[in-house]
N, C-alpha and C positions, 0 to 999 in steps of 0.2 A: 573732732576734726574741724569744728567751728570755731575752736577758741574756749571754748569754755573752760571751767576748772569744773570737775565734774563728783558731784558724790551722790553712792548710791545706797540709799536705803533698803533693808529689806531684812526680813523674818529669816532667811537663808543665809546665814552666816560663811560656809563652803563657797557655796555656788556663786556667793556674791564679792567676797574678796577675790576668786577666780577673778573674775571679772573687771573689778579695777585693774586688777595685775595684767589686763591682756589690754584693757581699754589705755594703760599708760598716762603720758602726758601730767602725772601728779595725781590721777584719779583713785581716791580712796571710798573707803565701802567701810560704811553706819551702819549696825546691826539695830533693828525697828519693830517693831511690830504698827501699824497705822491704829489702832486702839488702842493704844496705849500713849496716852500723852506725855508721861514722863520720856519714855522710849522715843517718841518721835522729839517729841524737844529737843534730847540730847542732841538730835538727828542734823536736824535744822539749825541748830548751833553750830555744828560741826561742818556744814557747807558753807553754811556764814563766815566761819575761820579762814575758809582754803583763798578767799580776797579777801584779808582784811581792810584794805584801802579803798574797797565798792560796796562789799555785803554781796549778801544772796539776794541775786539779781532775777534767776529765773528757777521758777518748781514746777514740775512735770511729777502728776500723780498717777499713775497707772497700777495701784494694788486693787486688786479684785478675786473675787469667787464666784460660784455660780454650779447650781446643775437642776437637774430636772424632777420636777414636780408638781403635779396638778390640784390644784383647789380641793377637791377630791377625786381619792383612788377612784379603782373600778369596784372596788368592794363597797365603796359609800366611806370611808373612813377619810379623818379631814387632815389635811395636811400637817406639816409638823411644824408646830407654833417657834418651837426650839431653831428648826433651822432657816426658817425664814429671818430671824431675828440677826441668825448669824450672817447672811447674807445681808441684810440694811448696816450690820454692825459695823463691818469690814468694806465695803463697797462705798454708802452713802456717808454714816456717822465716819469711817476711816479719811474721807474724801476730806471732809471737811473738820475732820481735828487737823489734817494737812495744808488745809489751805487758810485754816484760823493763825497756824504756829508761823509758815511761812511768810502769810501777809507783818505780823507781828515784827516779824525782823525786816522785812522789808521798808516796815514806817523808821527803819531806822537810816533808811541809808539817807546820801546826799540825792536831792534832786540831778537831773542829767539831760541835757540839751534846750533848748524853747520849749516843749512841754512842761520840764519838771519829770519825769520818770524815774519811779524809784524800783520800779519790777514787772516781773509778767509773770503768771499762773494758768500754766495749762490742766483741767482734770480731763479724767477719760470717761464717757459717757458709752455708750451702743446705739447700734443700731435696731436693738432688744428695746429701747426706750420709745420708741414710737409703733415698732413691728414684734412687739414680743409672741413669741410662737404658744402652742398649749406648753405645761409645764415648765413657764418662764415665769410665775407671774413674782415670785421673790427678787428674780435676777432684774424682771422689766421694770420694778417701781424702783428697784435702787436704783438702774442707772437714770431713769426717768424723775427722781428727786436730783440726783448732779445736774440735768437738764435746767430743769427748774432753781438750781441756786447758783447758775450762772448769770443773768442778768441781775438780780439783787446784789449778789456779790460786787458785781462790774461798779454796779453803781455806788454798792456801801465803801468801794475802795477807791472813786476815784477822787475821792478829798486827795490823799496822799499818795496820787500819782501811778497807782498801780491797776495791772489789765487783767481781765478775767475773762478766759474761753474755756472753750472744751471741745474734744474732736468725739465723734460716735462712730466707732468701725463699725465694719461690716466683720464677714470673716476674714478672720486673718490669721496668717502661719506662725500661729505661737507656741509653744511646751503644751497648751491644753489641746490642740488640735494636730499636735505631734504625736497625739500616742492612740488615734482614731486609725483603724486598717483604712490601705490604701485606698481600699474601693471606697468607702465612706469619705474619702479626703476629695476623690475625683468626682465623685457625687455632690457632694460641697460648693466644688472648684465650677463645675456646669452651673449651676445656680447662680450665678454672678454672671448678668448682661455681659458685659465687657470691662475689661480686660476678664475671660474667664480662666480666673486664676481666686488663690487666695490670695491676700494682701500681705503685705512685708512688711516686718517692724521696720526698714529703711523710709518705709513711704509714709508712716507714724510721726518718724522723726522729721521728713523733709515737712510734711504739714504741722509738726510744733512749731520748730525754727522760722517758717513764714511767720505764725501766731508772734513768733516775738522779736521779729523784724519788723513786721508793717504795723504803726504804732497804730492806724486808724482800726485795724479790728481788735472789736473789745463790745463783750457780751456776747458773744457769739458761739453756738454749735454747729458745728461741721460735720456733716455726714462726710465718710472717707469709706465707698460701700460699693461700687464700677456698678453704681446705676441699682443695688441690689435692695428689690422689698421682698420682705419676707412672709414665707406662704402660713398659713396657720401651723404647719408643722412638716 
Protein backbone atom coordinates (compact mmCIF):
# COMPACT_ATOMS: atom_id res chain seq x y z
CA UNK A 1 0.00 0.00 0.00
CA UNK A 2 3.19 2.01 0.59
CA UNK A 3 4.66 1.65 -2.61
CA UNK A 4 6.86 -0.78 -2.13
CA UNK A 5 7.67 -3.84 -4.46
CA UNK A 6 7.23 -6.55 -1.91
CA UNK A 7 8.69 -10.10 -1.48
CA UNK A 8 8.09 -12.61 0.72
CA UNK A 9 10.11 -15.18 2.16
CA UNK A 10 9.17 -18.00 3.96
CA UNK A 11 9.38 -21.93 4.85
CA UNK A 12 5.57 -22.17 3.70
CA UNK A 13 5.54 -22.44 0.19
CA UNK A 14 1.17 -22.61 -0.06
CA UNK A 15 0.47 -20.13 2.37
CA UNK A 16 2.98 -17.90 1.24
CA UNK A 17 2.46 -17.56 -2.62
CA UNK A 18 -1.32 -17.26 -1.40
CA UNK A 19 -0.19 -14.40 -0.15
CA UNK A 20 1.52 -12.54 -2.79
CA UNK A 21 -1.29 -13.44 -4.93
CA UNK A 22 -3.82 -11.48 -2.63
CA UNK A 23 -1.10 -8.74 -1.50
CA UNK A 24 -0.87 -8.00 -5.67
CA UNK A 25 0.73 -4.99 -6.86
CA UNK A 26 3.74 -7.45 -8.53
CA UNK A 27 4.31 -9.02 -5.03
CA UNK A 28 6.03 -12.37 -5.46
CA UNK A 29 6.80 -14.99 -2.61
CA UNK A 30 10.69 -16.83 -2.23
CA UNK A 31 10.43 -20.16 -0.78
CA UNK A 32 13.36 -19.81 2.53
CA UNK A 33 14.15 -21.23 5.23
CA UNK A 34 16.06 -18.29 7.51
CA UNK A 35 18.97 -21.14 8.31
CA UNK A 36 19.88 -21.75 5.55
CA UNK A 37 21.95 -19.36 3.73
CA UNK A 38 21.92 -20.68 0.39
CA UNK A 39 17.99 -20.64 0.73
CA UNK A 40 17.82 -17.02 1.95
CA UNK A 41 20.43 -15.75 -0.54
CA UNK A 42 18.53 -16.90 -3.27
CA UNK A 43 15.78 -15.06 -1.19
CA UNK A 44 17.45 -11.74 -1.11
CA UNK A 45 18.57 -11.86 -4.60
CA UNK A 46 15.32 -12.25 -5.67
CA UNK A 47 13.77 -8.88 -3.78
CA UNK A 48 16.84 -7.30 -5.01
CA UNK A 49 15.46 -8.21 -8.66
CA UNK A 50 11.81 -6.86 -8.32
CA UNK A 51 13.94 -2.84 -8.50
CA UNK A 52 16.47 -3.42 -10.43
CA UNK A 53 17.14 0.32 -10.88
CA UNK A 54 17.35 0.86 -6.70
CA UNK A 55 18.14 -2.67 -5.10
CA UNK A 56 16.61 -3.89 -1.91
CA UNK A 57 16.00 -0.97 -0.07
CA UNK A 58 14.19 -2.21 2.98
CA UNK A 59 14.16 -6.01 5.15
CA UNK A 60 11.76 -6.72 7.60
CA UNK A 61 12.63 -10.09 9.50
CA UNK A 62 9.97 -11.54 11.43
CA UNK A 63 10.68 -15.57 11.28
CA UNK A 64 10.54 -16.97 14.72
CA UNK A 65 9.59 -19.98 17.10
CA UNK A 66 9.16 -20.42 20.47
CA UNK A 67 7.25 -22.43 23.32
CA UNK A 68 7.54 -23.43 26.84
CA UNK A 69 10.14 -24.61 28.97
CA UNK A 70 11.66 -24.41 32.16
CA UNK A 71 15.39 -24.71 33.16
CA UNK A 72 14.16 -27.65 34.97
CA UNK A 73 10.95 -29.82 34.93
CA UNK A 74 9.31 -30.56 38.16
CA UNK A 75 10.75 -33.91 38.06
CA UNK A 76 14.33 -32.30 38.33
CA UNK A 77 15.15 -33.14 34.65
CA UNK A 78 17.18 -30.43 32.63
CA UNK A 79 15.85 -29.11 29.90
CA UNK A 80 16.39 -30.01 26.28
CA UNK A 81 19.66 -28.93 25.02
CA UNK A 82 18.24 -29.93 21.35
CA UNK A 83 15.46 -27.45 21.44
CA UNK A 84 16.82 -24.73 22.82
CA UNK A 85 19.50 -24.69 20.14
CA UNK A 86 16.66 -24.83 17.81
CA UNK A 87 15.13 -21.82 19.19
CA UNK A 88 18.70 -19.51 19.04
CA UNK A 89 18.93 -21.37 15.66
CA UNK A 90 15.95 -19.99 13.93
CA UNK A 91 15.11 -16.80 15.92
CA UNK A 92 18.72 -15.27 16.64
CA UNK A 93 21.41 -17.11 14.29
CA UNK A 94 18.07 -16.95 11.56
CA UNK A 95 17.91 -13.04 12.46
CA UNK A 96 21.13 -12.37 11.54
CA UNK A 97 22.00 -14.79 8.52
CA UNK A 98 19.00 -12.24 7.32
CA UNK A 99 20.38 -9.21 8.12
CA UNK A 100 24.15 -10.22 7.01
CA UNK A 101 22.76 -11.29 3.30
CA UNK A 102 20.32 -8.19 3.13
CA UNK A 103 23.00 -5.60 4.38
CA UNK A 104 25.37 -7.36 1.62
CA UNK A 105 23.07 -6.34 -1.18
CA UNK A 106 22.39 -3.33 0.18
CA UNK A 107 26.28 -2.09 -0.03
CA UNK A 108 25.36 -2.42 -3.52
CA UNK A 109 22.99 0.08 -4.16
CA UNK A 110 23.44 3.88 -5.19
CA UNK A 111 23.49 6.22 -2.20
CA UNK A 112 20.13 8.39 -2.01
CA UNK A 113 19.37 11.87 -0.82
CA UNK A 114 21.92 14.39 1.57
CA UNK A 115 22.60 11.49 3.82
CA UNK A 116 23.79 8.85 1.18
CA UNK A 117 21.05 6.09 2.16
CA UNK A 118 21.39 2.93 0.73
CA UNK A 119 18.72 0.83 3.17
CA UNK A 120 16.88 0.21 6.23
CA UNK A 121 16.64 -3.29 8.34
CA UNK A 122 13.92 -3.79 10.52
CA UNK A 123 14.33 -7.31 13.03
CA UNK A 124 11.63 -8.43 15.38
CA UNK A 125 12.71 -8.71 18.91
CA UNK A 126 9.84 -9.29 22.17
CA UNK A 127 8.83 -8.09 24.66
CA UNK A 128 10.06 -11.85 26.12
CA UNK A 129 13.52 -9.91 25.78
CA UNK A 130 13.40 -7.88 28.78
CA UNK A 131 10.18 -9.52 30.67
CA UNK A 132 10.69 -13.17 29.78
CA UNK A 133 8.07 -15.10 31.87
CA UNK A 134 9.06 -18.89 33.65
CA UNK A 135 9.54 -21.29 30.74
CA UNK A 136 10.78 -18.57 28.30
CA UNK A 137 14.19 -18.79 28.92
CA UNK A 138 15.26 -20.18 25.12
CA UNK A 139 12.58 -17.81 23.60
CA UNK A 140 14.02 -14.76 26.08
CA UNK A 141 17.84 -14.91 25.08
CA UNK A 142 17.05 -15.20 21.36
CA UNK A 143 15.06 -12.32 21.30
CA UNK A 144 17.25 -10.64 23.77
CA UNK A 145 20.65 -11.46 21.54
CA UNK A 146 18.40 -9.46 18.46
CA UNK A 147 18.21 -6.81 21.28
CA UNK A 148 21.71 -6.69 21.63
CA UNK A 149 23.02 -6.80 17.78
CA UNK A 150 21.01 -3.81 17.08
CA UNK A 151 23.23 -1.17 17.96
CA UNK A 152 26.48 -2.97 16.88
CA UNK A 153 24.87 -3.66 13.82
CA UNK A 154 23.57 0.16 13.34
CA UNK A 155 26.88 1.22 13.81
CA UNK A 156 28.85 -1.75 11.83
CA UNK A 157 26.58 -0.51 8.79
CA UNK A 158 26.58 3.05 8.94
CA UNK A 159 29.89 3.32 6.86
CA UNK A 160 27.59 2.51 3.94
CA UNK A 161 24.48 4.24 4.62
CA UNK A 162 22.27 1.75 6.10
CA UNK A 163 19.76 1.79 9.37
CA UNK A 164 19.30 -0.90 11.95
CA UNK A 165 16.23 -1.14 14.34
CA UNK A 166 14.04 -3.52 15.80
CA UNK A 167 10.49 -3.35 17.27
CA UNK A 168 9.74 -5.87 20.47
CA UNK A 169 5.79 -6.64 20.62
CA UNK A 170 4.03 -7.23 23.21
CA UNK A 171 1.07 -9.75 22.56
CA UNK A 172 -0.16 -9.71 19.42
CA UNK A 173 -2.91 -11.50 17.13
CA UNK A 174 -0.81 -13.79 15.17
CA UNK A 175 -1.48 -17.76 13.70
CA UNK A 176 0.39 -18.68 17.10
CA UNK A 177 -2.11 -16.86 19.38
CA UNK A 178 -4.89 -17.82 16.84
CA UNK A 179 -5.19 -21.36 17.88
CA UNK A 180 -5.21 -20.42 21.88
CA UNK A 181 -9.28 -20.99 23.24
CA UNK A 182 -11.08 -17.93 23.45
CA UNK A 183 -10.97 -17.55 27.17
CA UNK A 184 -7.19 -17.82 27.06
CA UNK A 185 -7.14 -14.99 24.30
CA UNK A 186 -9.43 -12.75 26.58
CA UNK A 187 -7.18 -13.48 29.36
CA UNK A 188 -4.30 -12.34 27.39
CA UNK A 189 -6.24 -9.33 25.87
CA UNK A 190 -6.96 -8.00 29.94
CA UNK A 191 -3.28 -8.16 30.52
CA UNK A 192 -2.47 -5.28 28.42
CA UNK A 193 -2.89 -1.59 30.30
CA UNK A 194 -4.29 -0.08 27.31
CA UNK A 195 -5.51 -0.41 24.54
CA UNK A 196 -6.69 -3.83 26.10
CA UNK A 197 -6.57 -5.62 23.30
CA UNK A 198 -4.16 -7.80 21.45
CA UNK A 199 -1.96 -6.04 18.95
CA UNK A 200 -2.28 -6.13 15.13
CA UNK A 201 0.01 -7.11 12.56
CA UNK A 202 -1.32 -3.48 10.89
CA UNK A 203 0.16 -1.70 14.05
CA UNK A 204 3.69 -3.89 13.30
CA UNK A 205 3.60 -2.61 10.04
CA UNK A 206 2.64 1.17 10.67
CA UNK A 207 5.71 0.99 13.44
CA UNK A 208 8.29 -0.55 10.52
CA UNK A 209 7.35 1.99 7.89
CA UNK A 210 8.06 4.98 10.58
CA UNK A 211 11.46 2.76 11.21
CA UNK A 212 12.10 3.47 7.48
CA UNK A 213 10.68 6.92 6.98
CA UNK A 214 12.35 8.82 9.84
CA UNK A 215 15.94 8.59 8.82
CA UNK A 216 17.10 9.85 12.41
CA UNK A 217 16.06 6.52 14.07
CA UNK A 218 18.78 3.97 13.91
CA UNK A 219 19.79 1.62 16.66
CA UNK A 220 16.99 1.60 18.24
CA UNK A 221 14.31 -1.07 20.09
CA UNK A 222 10.87 -0.22 20.37
CA UNK A 223 8.61 -1.76 22.67
CA UNK A 224 5.15 -2.01 20.69
CA UNK A 225 3.37 -3.64 24.09
CA UNK A 226 -0.01 -0.68 25.31
CA UNK A 227 2.14 -0.15 28.33
CA UNK A 228 2.42 -4.20 28.93
CA UNK A 229 5.17 -5.80 31.53
CA UNK A 230 5.01 -9.08 31.94
CA UNK A 231 4.23 -11.00 35.14
CA UNK A 232 6.58 -13.96 35.88
CA UNK A 233 3.96 -16.19 34.38
Amino acid sequence: AAGARVTIADRDETRGAALAAELGHGARFAAADVTDAGQLGAAVDAAAEQAPERGLRIAVHCAGIGWVERTLATDGSPASLESFQDVIAINLVGTFNALRLSAARMADNEPEGEDGHRGVIVNTASVAAFDGQIGQIAYSASKGGIVGMTLPAARDLSVIGVRVNAIAPGIFDTPLLAALPEPARRSLSASVPFPKRLGSPGEYAALALHMVANDMLNGEVVRLDGALRMAPR
